[in-house]
N, C-alpha and C positions, 0 to 999 in steps of 0.2 A: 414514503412513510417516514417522518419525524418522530426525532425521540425526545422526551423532556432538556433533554439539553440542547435542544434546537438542532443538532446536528443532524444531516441526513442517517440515517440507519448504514450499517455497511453495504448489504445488496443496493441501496440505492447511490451510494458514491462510488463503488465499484462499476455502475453499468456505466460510467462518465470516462473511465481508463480505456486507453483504446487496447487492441490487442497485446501489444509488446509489454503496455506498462500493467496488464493484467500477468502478464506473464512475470515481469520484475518482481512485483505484489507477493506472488507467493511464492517465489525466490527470497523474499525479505520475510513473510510468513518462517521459512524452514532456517530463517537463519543465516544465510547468505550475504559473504559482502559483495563489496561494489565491483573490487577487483576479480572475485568467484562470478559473479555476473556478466562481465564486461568479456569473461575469457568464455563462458558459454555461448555467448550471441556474438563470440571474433570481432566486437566492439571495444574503442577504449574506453577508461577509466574514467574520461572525461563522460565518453556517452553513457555510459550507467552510471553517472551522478548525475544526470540531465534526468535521465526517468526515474531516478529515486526523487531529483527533486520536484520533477512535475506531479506524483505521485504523492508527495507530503501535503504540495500546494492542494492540489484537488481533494485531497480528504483530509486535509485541517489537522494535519499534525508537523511537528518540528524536527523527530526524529524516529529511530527505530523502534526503539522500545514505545514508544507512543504509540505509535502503529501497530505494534502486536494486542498493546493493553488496550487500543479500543477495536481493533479487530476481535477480541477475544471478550469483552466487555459488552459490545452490538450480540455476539452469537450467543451469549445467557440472557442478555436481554429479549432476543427474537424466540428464546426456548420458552421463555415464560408463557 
């Protein structure tokens, strides 16, 4: 399901995240930095900017707030 701005919808660029970076996802949802992440999954810094940034890649965003406001932006639009 495509939305006028061409972007996939967010349930459909979320089903493309594998497990862990579903799990980052909304760790970055609630607010979460890299280093709050990296210390949860006994990973480093370096590996949770890896899945933030495969996580931007695949759903077409550059940063955090990006990703909330169209995470948040998809779910008013799917309510309509």
């Amino acid at each position: 399901m495509q939305q006028k701005t061409g972007r996939p919808s967010e349930a459909d660029a979320v089903i493309t995240l594998t497990p862990r970076e579903k799990d980052v996802f909304h760790m970055l949802l609630r607010g979460m930095k890299a280093k709050d992440i990296a210390a949860e999954f006994s990973i480093t810094i370096w590996g949770a900017n890896y899945f933030i940034k495969q996580i931007y890649r695949k759903l077409n965003v550059n940063n955090k707030t990006q990703l909330i406001l169209e995470y948040f932006d998809c779910r008013q639009t799917e309510d309509r």
